[in-house]
C-alpha positions, 0 to 999 in steps of 0.5 A: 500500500502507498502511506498516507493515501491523501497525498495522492491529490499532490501527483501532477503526472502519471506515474506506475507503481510495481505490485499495485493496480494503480488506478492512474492512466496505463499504456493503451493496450494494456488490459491490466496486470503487474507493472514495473516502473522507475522514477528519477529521484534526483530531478528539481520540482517546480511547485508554486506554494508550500504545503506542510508534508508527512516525513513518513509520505516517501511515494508523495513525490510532486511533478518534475519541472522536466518530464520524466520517463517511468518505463513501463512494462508488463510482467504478466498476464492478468490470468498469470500467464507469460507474456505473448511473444512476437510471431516469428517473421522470414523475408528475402532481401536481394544483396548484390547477385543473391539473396540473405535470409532475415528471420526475427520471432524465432530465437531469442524472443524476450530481448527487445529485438533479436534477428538470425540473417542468413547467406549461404550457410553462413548464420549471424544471430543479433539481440539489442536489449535495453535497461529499464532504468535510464542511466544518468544523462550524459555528452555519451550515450550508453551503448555497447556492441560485442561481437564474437565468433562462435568456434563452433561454427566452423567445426572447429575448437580453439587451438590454445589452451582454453578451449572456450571463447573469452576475451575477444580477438583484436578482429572480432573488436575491429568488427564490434567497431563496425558495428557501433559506429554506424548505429550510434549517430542514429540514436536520438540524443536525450536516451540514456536507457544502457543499450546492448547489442550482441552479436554471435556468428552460429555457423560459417561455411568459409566462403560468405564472410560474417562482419557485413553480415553482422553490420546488417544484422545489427541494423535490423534488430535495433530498427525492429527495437523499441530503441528510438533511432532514426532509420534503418541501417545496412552494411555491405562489403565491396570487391573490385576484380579486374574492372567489376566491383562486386556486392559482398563478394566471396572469400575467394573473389576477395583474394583477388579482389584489389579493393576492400571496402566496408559500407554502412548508411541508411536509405539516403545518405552514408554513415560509416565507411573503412576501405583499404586498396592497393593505391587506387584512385580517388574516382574509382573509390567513389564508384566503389562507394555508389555501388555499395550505397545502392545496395545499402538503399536496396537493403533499409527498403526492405527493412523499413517495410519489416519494420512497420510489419513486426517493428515495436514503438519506440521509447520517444517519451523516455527522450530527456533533452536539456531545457530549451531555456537554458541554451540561451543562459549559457550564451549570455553568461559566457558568451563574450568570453567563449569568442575570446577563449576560442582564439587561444591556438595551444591546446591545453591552454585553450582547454583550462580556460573553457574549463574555467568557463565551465565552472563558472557557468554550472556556479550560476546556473547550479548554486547561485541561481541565475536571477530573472524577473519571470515569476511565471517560471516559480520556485526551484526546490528539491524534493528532500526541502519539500519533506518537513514535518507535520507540526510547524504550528508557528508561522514565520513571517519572512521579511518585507510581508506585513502581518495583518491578520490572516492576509499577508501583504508582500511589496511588488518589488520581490518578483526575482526568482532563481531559476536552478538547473542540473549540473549535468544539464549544464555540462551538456548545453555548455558543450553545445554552445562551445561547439556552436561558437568553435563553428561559427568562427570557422564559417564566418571569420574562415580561420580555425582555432589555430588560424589556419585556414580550411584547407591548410596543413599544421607545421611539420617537423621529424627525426630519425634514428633517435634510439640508436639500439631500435632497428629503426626509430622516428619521432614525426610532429605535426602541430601538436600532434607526435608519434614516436614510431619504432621498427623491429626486425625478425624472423618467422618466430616473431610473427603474430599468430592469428586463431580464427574460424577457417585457418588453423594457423595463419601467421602476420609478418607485418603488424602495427601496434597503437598506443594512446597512454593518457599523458599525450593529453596532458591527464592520469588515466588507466594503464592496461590492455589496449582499448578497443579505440587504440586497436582500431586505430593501429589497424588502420595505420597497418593497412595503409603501410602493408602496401608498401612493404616487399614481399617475402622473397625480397626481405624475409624479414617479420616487420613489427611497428610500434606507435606510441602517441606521445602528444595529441591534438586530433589525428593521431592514428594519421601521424602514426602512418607518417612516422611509421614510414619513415622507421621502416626506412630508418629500419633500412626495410626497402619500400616501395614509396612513401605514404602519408596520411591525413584526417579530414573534418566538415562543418555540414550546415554553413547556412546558420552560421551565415554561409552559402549553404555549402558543406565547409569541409577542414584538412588535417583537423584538431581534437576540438575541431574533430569533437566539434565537426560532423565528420571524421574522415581519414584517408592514407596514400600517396600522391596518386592513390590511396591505401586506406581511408576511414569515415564517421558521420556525427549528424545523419549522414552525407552524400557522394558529392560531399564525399567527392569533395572530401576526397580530393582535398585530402589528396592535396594534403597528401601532395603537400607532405609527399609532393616536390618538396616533400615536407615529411622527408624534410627530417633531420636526421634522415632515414639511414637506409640500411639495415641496423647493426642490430638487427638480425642476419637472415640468409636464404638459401634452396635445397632440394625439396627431398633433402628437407628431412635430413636438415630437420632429422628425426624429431628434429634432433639434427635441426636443433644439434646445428643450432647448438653447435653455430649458434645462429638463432633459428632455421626455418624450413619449407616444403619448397627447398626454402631454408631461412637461417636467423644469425645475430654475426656472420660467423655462426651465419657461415658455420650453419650454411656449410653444415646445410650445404654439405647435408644436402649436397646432390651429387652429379657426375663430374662434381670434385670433392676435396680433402674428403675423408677416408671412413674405411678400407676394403680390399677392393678400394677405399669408402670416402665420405663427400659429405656428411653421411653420403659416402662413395667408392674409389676402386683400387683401380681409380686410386692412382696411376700405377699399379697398386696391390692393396688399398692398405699398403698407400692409405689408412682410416682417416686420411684425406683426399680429393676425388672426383664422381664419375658415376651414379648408379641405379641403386644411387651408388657413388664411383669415386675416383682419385686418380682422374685428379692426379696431374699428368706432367705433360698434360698440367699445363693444358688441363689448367688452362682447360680448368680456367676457362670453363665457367660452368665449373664451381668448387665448394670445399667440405672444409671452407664451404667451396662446392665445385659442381658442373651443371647445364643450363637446361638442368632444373636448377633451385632458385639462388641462395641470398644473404641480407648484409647487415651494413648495406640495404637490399633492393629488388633485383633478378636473382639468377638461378645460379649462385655462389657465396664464399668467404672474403679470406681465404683460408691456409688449406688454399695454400698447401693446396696451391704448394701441392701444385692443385688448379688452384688459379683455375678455382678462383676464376671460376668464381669470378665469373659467376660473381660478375654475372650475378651482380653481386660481391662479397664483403667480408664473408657476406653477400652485397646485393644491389 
């Protein structure tokens, strides 16, 4: 029961009460029943006289000065039983050359709207739920999305070691952006019911890619909710494969597909956009983007027609707005000082005196009241001075009233009254109105808080190398925006795993890692995992560098960029794409060009603030003017095509000419910071160029493909006993014949690329082998070992030019000499002779000269990694072998198939060689050579390529 039932008559708006069958209006189309509701306890009352009240009368609460909402939903049926629940609803919507599937009524029916959409046999299920309490107002709105992918439905299970889905993957956050960013412009300011959205992928069948799907997804449910939001959303993905973009094309049409562009709008107008492209040009993106906006206006028609077909009314009156009045108390109290405090360029500066206005305007408003001489509006109180107690028999004459009897004469003059308002209230409005003038200046003086015009870029300055142990480092300032940028180079151990629904193991040899800690803006703040902002944007800048890298073949290097924002002032995930460039040419990683990025803002409607009408669209904007404007709009690229770009719309969205316009005024951006005199390269200290010191030492080199396994070895004994015995850091191989070897010095570099070549060394006919050893003795001939664990026979008769009766009475176990094959079985035996390299003395000199002229002869000693072997040119021969030198930078060149490295000194072996009167002359023209025609040369042990 409600205490003190005679205080009911006090109650000036309807309000419902859980348990009780209120005889107060009710919804409609409700019949009767259990009802729950809640009330704001912290709103002001107006009322225009006092009245003595119960303490004890808690539910007598007088009417808000601002309506309220009380949320009202039915708990039961009259008869107890549950509530009726919506009819299960399928339409076929036509996207792009197929149809999905949306279905709603069937699963999840006691949130507010829940969807299933289907393409192919790839199912997206979507719920939006929303508190009935309101949370207290604020400048953001309570609204959350999370996405995940379910394993499951791929008929898979997690290959870490927890097997059930937690934390979300840095994809599955991107995607969770994709989700919010569109819808969170829709929602009418003024709702501050917590609204959720939760997204889970139930089944993927590898070829229809679920995140547009959840975009879409999303944009049903909330249409379909009792959430108030303005129109219908859609999301659709873009491919271009040769010259036809294609609508949510397929995962094996994106591998070939040279544009990858993510889309959200409604019916008319654009709302999100991210997209990244191989340097394409602005005008085929605008296709891109005509193409994907009519699929999205396709899509919201049909969804509108769902809407009014099993849509739910929406929560207009559960809309809270700050008091039309207080808009323009605001600007007569801080007006005149807001134009002046606007004018400051430097940011924190800029940012405590708003501060101090801000104070300022909430004392007047909040505490001293601000005074006018309209009685109508009557006295602000708040409920806690309306409870007093019953038995006040004395009545206080206030001063300035005359007591005459029961009839008390007040002076006309005492008309003021204070009006109060909400700190929050406050807060909000100041916020507005500091947007308003920021927007005003620029359309109507045409200069920008920091006096820059429209269209101009803020100063640039950079540096390089600056941390001399970082293989690559850069420091790279615009305005008060800086990035320090920082390059790691490494090997596949260093890649970054990526677990996702269709790849058991996929590995990122390039990734960018953002980093935004909160003294960048000058404030303390949490210190922890990355922020799902912090992810989104070191994504963006990874797209835009990942174009420029060379592939893998050329530097077989794993790339890892750090970004830490070290000052911020708008645009920071741009500045991170500009020093990110510049590192990875300090880091001496050979890029194909350089690339810049830039952040592009919009004030939408000129016409208020006295303009033509025309969008006024801003380069390289600030925080405020970010915070202030309608659009966020970043674009990365070069002078002639872009690699990424990224938009968010804060107001209902813009058309493709606004777009257009957008476009091109970032591509002068760009030209400015890229162009004939570049401005990002004007650096001081330059780019080195080259591979730092410190950098790790990878060679590559090709084996034959059936020779893998004796590298690796049983259980990967041999692989690890080479890593243990050189101390290089890590040998990778591949099922091609490629073999990577990871060295910190030059030296442990050689021993393991000696050990390799000898294991997997193919023999041919004509090939010599030198100072081999003898393994045992038979009385037929000797067993020598070429290599390791390959051994051939030299027959007595092959052993020297005379007659020999037994192996025994010339050579023992252990000796070494050189041999030379002269036949291979079927059985793959080798027949080894010694004889067919002893000098004739009346043929030395000829043979010599034989020797020296021959250039398709090469030697590789066992002991000084020199393998002399003949090959013909229409031999299937392995690729060539190349050693990234860590003084010089390695450009892109034609690797002949044929090549040979050696080490720049010889060693003593060389000498007693030459004394034993060995074609040692004929050796070192034989790798000259072949040095000249592969355009390369040896620098202390080390292969110089370009």
């Amino acid at each position: 029961m409600i205490p003190n039932p005679s205080a009911i008559a006090l109650l000036t708006s309807p309000c419902y009460i859980r348990h009780f069958s209120s005889p107060f209006p009710l919804p409609s189309n409700h019949t009767g029943g259990r009802f729950e509701f809640s009330l704001s306890t912290n709103c002001l009352r107006s009322v225009t006289g006092r009245r003595t009240l119960n303490s004890r009368s808690l539910f007598t609460i007088p009417a808000c000065r601002r309506p309220q909402f009380s949320s009202v939903r039915a708990l039961s049926n009259p008869d107890g039983g549950s509530p009726s629940l919506s009819q299960a609803v399928s339409v076929k919507i036509p996207v792009g050359d197929r149809h999905i599937l949306v279905e709603t009524g069937h699963i999840g029916r006691q949130a507010s709207a829940s969807v299933t959409v289907t393409d192919g046999e790839t199912i997206v299920y979507t719920s939006v739920c929303l508190d009935d309490i309101p949370s207290e107002p604020s400048d953001f709105l309570p609204f959350s999305v999370n996405y995940q992918e379910r394993f499951s439905a791929a008929g898979r299970t997690s290959g870490g070691f927890f097997k059930r889905e937690g934390k979300l993957k840095d994809h599955e956050v991107l995607i969770c952006r994709l989700i919010d960013r569109p819808l969170r412009p829709t929602i009418h300011k003024g709702f501050y019911n917590e609204t959720q959205i939760l997204s889970w992928v139930l089944s993927y069948d590898g070829v229809h890619s679920p995140d547009s799907l959840a975009v879409t997804a999303a944009g049903i449910a909330l249409a379909l909710s009792e959430v108030p939001n303005t129109q219908a959303v859609a999301g659709v993905r873009i491919g271009l494969v040769g010259d036809k973009f294609i609508v949510n094309p397929t995962t094996k049409e994106m591998e070939e597909s040279e544009l990858d562009l993510l889309l959200a709008g409604t019916s008319n107008a654009i709302l999100m956009i991210e997209g990244y492209c191989n340097f394409l040009p602005e005008e085929k993106l605008l296709e891109a983007v005509q193409v994907g906006q009519d699929a999205v206006r396709a899509i919201c028609s049909e969804v509108e027609d769902l809407v009014k077909k099993c849509g739910k009314p929406k929560m207009l009156d559960a809309i809270k707005l700050p008091p039309p009045e207080l808009y323009k108390h605001v600007e007569d109290i801080v007006g005149d000082e807001l134009v002046t405090v606007l004018q400051i360029k430097s940011k924190i500066p800029r940012r405590k005196a708003l501060a101090s206005l801000e104070e300022k305007v909430i004392g007047v408003l909040t505490e001293k009241g601000y005074v006018t001489t309209d009685g109508s509006l009557g006295t602000i109180e708040t409920v806690a001075e309306l409870i007093e107690h019953e038995d006040e028999d004395e009545e206080i004459i206030v001063e300035g009233e005359v007591d005459e009897g029961d009839v008390h004469i007040k002076p006309t003059e005492c008309k003021f009254s204070h009006v109060l308002f909400s700190e929050v209230d406050v807060k909000l409005v100041f916020k507005e109105v500091t947007s308003k003038f920021l927007r005003r200046r620029i359309v109507e003086g045409g200069k920008r808080s920091d006096g820059r015009t429209p269209a101009a870029i803020r100063p640039i300055d950079a540096r390089c190398g600056l941390l001399p142990r970082a293989h690559g480092s850069a420091l790279f300032t615009r305005g008060e925006t800086q990035s320090l940028a920082v390059v790691t180079l490494g090997d596949k151990q260093m890649a970054q795993r990526v677990d996702n629904l269709v790849d058991d193991e996929e590995f990122k040899r390039f990734y960018l890692q953002y980093s935004f800690p909160p003294s960048c803006v000058g404030e303390v703040g949490r210190i922890g995992a990355p922020s799902r902002r912090e992810i989104g944007h070191g994504m963006l800048a990874e797209r835009a560098l990942a174009p420029i890298l060379p592939e893998d073949d050329n530097f077989p290097y794993t790339v890892r960029v750090e970004s830490t924002i070290t000052e911020s002032n708008g645009s920071s995930s741009m500045a991170s794409v500009c020093g990110g460039c510049l590192a990875l040419q300090d880091a001496g990683v050979p890029i194909k060009c350089s690339i810049a990025g830039i952040a592009m803002g919009m004030v939408l409607d000129t016409e208020e603030f006295g303009g033509d009408g025309k969008p006024l669209i801003l380069s390289d904007i600030t925080g405020s003017e970010d915070a202030s404007g309608d659009m966020d709009f970043k674009v990365a690229g070069n002078e002639d095509g872009v690699t990424a770009f990224q938009m968010d719309i804060k107001v209902g969205g813009i058309t493709l000419p606004v777009m257009r316009q957008a476009l091109l005024q970032a591509r002068d951006g760009r030209r400015h910071i890229l162009g004939s005199s570049p401005e990002m390269l004007k650096c001081s200290p330059a780019p080195s160029h080259k591979l730092s010191k410190h950098a790790p030492l990878i060679y590559v080199m090709k084996v034959h493909p059936k020779k893998i396994n004796m590298i690796i070895g049983s259980g990967g004994k041999k692989v690890k006993s080479i890593i243990d015995e050189t101390g290089v850091e890590a040998i990778e191989t591949q099922d091609d014949g490629t073999v990577k070897i990871t060295a910190r010095d030059s030296s442990s570099l050689e021993r393991s690329k000696t050990i390799i070549t000898n294991l997997t060394i193919v023999p041919k006919v004509g090939d010599i082998y030198r100072n081999c050893e003898i393994k045992s003795i038979a009385p037929y001939g000797l067993f020598v070992e070429i290599s390791p664990g390959l051994e051939g026979l030299c027959h007595i008769s092959e052993l020297t030019g005379s007659w020999l009766s037994k192996a025994e009475d010339a050579f023992k176990v252990g000796d070494r000499v050189d041999v030379k094959l002269i036949e291979v079985n079927d059985k793959g035996h080798l027949r080894l002779s010694r004889k067919a390299l002893l000098p004739e003395p009346t043929q030395e000199k000829s043979t010599e000269n034989k020797q020296a002229s021959d250039p398709t002869k090469t030697a590789v000693s066992s002991t000084d990694s020199l393998y002399e072997e003949e090959t013909e040119a229409s031999q299937d021969k392995p690729s060539g072998q190349k050693l990234v030198d860590s003084s010089e930078r390695l450009e892109e060149t034609h690797h002949p198939q044929k090549r040979v490295y050696k080490r720049g000194a010889g060693s003593t072996k060389d000498v007693e060689e030459i004394k034993k009167g060995r074609p040692r002359k004929s050796r070192s023209k034989a790798v000259s050579s072949i040095t000249s025609e592969d355009k390369s040369s040896l620098v202390n042990g080390e292969a110089k390529i370009g």
